[in-house]
C-alpha positions in Angstrom: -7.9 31.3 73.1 -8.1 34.5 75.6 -11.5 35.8 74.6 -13.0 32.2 74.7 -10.8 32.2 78.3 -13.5 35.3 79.2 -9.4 37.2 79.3 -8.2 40.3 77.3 -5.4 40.6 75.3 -2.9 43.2 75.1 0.0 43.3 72.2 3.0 45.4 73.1 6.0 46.4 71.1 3.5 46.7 67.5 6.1 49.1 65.3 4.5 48.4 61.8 1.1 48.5 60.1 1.0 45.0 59.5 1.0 44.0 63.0 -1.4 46.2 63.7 -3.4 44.9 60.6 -2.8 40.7 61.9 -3.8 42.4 65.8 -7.1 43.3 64.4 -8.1 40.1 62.1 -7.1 38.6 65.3 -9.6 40.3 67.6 -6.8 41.5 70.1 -8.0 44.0 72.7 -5.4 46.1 73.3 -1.9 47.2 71.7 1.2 49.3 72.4 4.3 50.2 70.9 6.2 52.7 68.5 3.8 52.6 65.7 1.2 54.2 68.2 3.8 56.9 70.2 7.3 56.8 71.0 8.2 57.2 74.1 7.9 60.6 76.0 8.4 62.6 79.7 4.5 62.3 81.3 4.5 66.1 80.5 4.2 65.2 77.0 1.5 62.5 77.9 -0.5 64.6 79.7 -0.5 67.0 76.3 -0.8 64.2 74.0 -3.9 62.8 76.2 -5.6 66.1 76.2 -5.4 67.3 72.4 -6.3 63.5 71.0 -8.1 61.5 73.8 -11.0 60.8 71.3 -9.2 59.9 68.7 -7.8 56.6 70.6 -7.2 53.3 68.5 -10.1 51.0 68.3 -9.3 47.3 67.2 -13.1 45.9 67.5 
């Protein structure tokens, strides 16, 4: 209904493959949650950001 809406959708709290599995059959846009990273000082997202930036989860 979003994406026919012209909106984007973002999942948050995704802690298992299958979610993220239903998230993409589902054409979601955007997802969050343990499965992806666990929480962390912004130290350690600045680090994180730098080393793996490219290698970002795509959905579409």
């Amino acid at each position: 209904m979003a994406a026919k809406l012209g909106m984007r959708t973002i999942a948050e709290g995704i802690e298992t493959q299958a979610q993220l599995d239903q998230l993409r059959r589902t054409r979601c846009d955007a997802v969050q949650g343990f499965l992806l990273a666990r929480p962390m000082s912004a130290s350690m997202v600045a680090t994180m950001l730098a080393d793996a930036a490219p290698s970002a989860v795509k959905l579409r």
